[in-house]
N, C-alpha and C positions, 0 to 999 in steps of 0.2 A: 504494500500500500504506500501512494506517495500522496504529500499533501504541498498545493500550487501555493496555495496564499490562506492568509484570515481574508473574514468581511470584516472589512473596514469603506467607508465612506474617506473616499479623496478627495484631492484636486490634480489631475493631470495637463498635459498639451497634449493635445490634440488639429493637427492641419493648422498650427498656431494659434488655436484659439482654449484657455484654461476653459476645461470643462470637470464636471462632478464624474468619480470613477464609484466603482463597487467591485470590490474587491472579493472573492469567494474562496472559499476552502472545498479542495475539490480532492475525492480520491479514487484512483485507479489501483487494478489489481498490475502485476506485472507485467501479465499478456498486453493488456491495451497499453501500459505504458511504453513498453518497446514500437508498437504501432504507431504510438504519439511520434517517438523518438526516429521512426524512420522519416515523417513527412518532416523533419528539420529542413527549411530550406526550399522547401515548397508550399508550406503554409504559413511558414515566418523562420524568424532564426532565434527568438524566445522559448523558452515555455509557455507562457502565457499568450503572446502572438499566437500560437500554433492552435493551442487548444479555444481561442477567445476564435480563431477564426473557422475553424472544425463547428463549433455553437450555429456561427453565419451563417456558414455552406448548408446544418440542417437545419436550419428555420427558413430559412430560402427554400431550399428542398422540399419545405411542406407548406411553403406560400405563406406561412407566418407574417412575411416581412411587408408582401406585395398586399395581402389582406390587412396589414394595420394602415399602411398608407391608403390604401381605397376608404379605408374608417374612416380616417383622420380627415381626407377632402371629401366626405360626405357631410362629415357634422361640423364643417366649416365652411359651408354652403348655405 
């Protein structure tokens, strides 16, 4: 088992703009960890890069992302 970070509430940059981060404790068994550890470099070159964008790719995947923004310019219409 490995553990990425706590939750904590930050402040990061982001595209240069300080934005509010949230920070998670996350755990993998050692299988999926080595799977993390092969996309180094194709999904970032972090840990957290890798796995924060592995999240992206499955909420995109399941239209997550494209169905809040369809919300969003609905109920600000």
């Amino acid at each position: 088992m490995y553990i990425i970070s706590n939750y904590i509430v930050t402040n990061m940059q982001h595209k240069g703009k300080m934005t509010k981060s949230k920070r998670v404790m996350v755990s993998f068994t050692e299988k999926q960890w080595e799977l993390i550890k092969k996309l180094k470099g194709e999904f970032g070159d972090s840990d957290s890069d890798i796995v924060r964008s592995i999240v992206m790719a499955w909420l995109s995947e399941k239209s997550f992302v494209s169905d809040t923004v369809k919300n969003r310019e609905i109920n600000n219409t």
